[in-house]
C-alpha positions in Angstrom: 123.5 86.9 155.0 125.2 86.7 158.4 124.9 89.8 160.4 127.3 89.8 163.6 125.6 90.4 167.0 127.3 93.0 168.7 126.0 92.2 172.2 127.2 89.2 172.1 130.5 89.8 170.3 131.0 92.1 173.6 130.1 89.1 176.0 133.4 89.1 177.9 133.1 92.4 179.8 131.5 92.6 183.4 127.9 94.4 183.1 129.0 97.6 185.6 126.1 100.0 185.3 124.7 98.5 181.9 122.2 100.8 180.9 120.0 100.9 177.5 118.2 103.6 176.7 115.8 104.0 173.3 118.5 104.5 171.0 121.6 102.3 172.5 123.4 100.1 174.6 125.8 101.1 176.7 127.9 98.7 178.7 130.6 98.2 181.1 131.3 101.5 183.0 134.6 102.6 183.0 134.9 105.9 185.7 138.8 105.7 185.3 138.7 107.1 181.9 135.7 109.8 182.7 133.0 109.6 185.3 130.6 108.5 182.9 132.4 107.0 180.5 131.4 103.5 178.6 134.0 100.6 177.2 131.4 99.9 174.9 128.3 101.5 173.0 126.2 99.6 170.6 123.4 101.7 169.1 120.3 100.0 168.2 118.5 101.0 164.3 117.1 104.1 163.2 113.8 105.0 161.8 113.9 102.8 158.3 112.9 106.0 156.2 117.0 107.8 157.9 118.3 104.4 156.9 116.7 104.3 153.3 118.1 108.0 152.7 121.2 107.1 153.1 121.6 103.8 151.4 120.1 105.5 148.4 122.6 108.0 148.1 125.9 106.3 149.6 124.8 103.2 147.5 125.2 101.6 150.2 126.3 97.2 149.3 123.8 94.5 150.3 126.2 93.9 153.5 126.5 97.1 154.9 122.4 97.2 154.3 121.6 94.6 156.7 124.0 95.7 159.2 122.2 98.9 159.4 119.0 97.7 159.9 120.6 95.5 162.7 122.6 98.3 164.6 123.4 102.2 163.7 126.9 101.9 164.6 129.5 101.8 167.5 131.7 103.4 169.5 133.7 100.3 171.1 136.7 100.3 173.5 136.3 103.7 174.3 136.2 104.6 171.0 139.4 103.2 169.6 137.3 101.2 167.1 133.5 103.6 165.8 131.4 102.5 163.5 129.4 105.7 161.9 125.8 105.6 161.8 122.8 106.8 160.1 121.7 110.6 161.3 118.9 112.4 159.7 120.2 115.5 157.7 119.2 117.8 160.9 119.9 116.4 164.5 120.6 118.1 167.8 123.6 117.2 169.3 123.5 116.6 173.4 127.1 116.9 174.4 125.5 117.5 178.2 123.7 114.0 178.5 126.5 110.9 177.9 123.0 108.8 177.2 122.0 110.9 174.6 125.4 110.9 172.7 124.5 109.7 168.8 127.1 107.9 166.9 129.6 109.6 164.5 128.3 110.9 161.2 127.8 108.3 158.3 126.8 111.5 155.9 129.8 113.6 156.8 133.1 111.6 156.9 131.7 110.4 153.3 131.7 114.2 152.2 134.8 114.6 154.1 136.8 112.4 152.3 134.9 112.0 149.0 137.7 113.3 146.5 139.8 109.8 147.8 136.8 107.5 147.8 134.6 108.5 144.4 136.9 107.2 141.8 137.8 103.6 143.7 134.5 103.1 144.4 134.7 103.2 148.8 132.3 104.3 150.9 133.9 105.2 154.8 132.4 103.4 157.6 134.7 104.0 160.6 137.9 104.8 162.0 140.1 104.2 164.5 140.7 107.1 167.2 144.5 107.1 167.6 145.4 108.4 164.7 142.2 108.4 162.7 142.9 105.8 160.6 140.2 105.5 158.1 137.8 102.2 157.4 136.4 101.6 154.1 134.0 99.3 152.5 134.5 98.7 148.5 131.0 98.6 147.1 131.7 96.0 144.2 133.7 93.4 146.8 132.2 94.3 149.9 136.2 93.7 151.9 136.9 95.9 154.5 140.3 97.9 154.3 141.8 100.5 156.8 144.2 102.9 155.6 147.0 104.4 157.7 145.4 107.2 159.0 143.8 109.4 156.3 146.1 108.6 153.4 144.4 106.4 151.3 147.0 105.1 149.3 148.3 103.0 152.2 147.0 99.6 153.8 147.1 98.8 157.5 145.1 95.3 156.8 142.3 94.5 155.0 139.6 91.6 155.3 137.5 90.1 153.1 133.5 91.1 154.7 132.3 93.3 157.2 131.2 91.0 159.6 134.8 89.5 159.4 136.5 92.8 160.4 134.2 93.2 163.3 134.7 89.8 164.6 138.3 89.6 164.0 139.0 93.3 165.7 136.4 92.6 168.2 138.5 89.8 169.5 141.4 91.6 169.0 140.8 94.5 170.8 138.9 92.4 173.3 142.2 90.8 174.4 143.9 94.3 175.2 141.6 95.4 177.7 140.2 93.3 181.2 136.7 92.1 181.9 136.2 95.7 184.0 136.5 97.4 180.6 140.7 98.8 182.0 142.9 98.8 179.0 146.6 96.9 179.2 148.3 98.1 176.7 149.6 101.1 174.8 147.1 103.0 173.1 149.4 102.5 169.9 148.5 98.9 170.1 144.4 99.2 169.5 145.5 99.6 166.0 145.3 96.8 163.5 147.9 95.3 161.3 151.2 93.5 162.7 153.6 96.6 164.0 151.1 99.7 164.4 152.8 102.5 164.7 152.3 106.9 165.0 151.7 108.1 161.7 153.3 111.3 161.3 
């Protein structure tokens, strides 16, 4: 089973005050969005016995397994595209420190939204921070789908693994934004699908 590299996936941008600490990568430095702020974070795996809690009890498919115990997430292109990652049931959050900033909640978006996902058999794993559009994995086919926003009874694409969503979007997303990490285009456009548009 084929587990994309991240790092690698990310290759185009300029290393501006690269830094990896014990828990992530963080890579290209973009001060005109924040004076700390990152194009890209790649978090590196947690302890296997987090990891094992949660597969247990989000079930998680054999896919979304091995990517874990690759990576514990992402928060890429400034966070237009996060992954969610793996947090032990009590964490301390460290708004103060950017290089101790943990990826979003795996555990809680799946409570969240648990009376959408339960009876056709999704399990969230990201979401896209324009307008929150939700990303789902179905546990019996493994595809990838992303609603519009949080209603779950609408498309904005789907694709048929998880490594080909991340490549595909990575790629995507990659063209919109310049080897200095500057986005070029409206924000409206880091959604998928052919014509994103504001959901209302």
């Amino acid at each position: 089973m084929v587990t994309i590299d991240l790092l690698a996936a990310l290759g185009k941008f300029k290393n501006l005050s690269d830094r990896e600490t014990d828990h992530a990568y963080f890579m290209t430095k973009v001060p005109s969005v924040a004076p700390e702020a990152y194009l890209n974070i790649v978090y590196k795996p947690v302890a296997p016995e987090i990891r094992a809690e949660l597969e247990k009890g989000l079930q998680f498919p054999n896919s979304l397994a091995e990517f874990y115990q690759h990576w514990n997430g992402a928060r890429l292109f400034v966070g237009a595209l996060s992954i969610y990652g793996c947090l032990p049931r009590n964490y301390l959050l460290y708004r103060a420190d950017r290089f101790k900033v943990l990826p979003f909640n795996l555990r809680e978006i799946n409570h969240e939204f648990l009376s959408q996902t339960s009876h056709k058999n999704l399990i969230c794993i990201g979401s896209y921070s324009y307008d929150r559009s939700i990303v789902c994995m179905n546990r019996k086919s493994q595809s990838i789908a992303c609603y519009v926003g949080k209603q779950f009874a609408e498309e904005r694409q789907t694709w048929p693994s998880l490594d080909q969503w991340l490549s595909d979007e990575i790629t995507r997303l990659s063209f919109f934004f310049d080897e200095c990490g500057n986005r070029l285009v409206p924000e409206e456009h880091l959604l998928p699908g052919p014509n994103p548009s504001p959901v209302n």
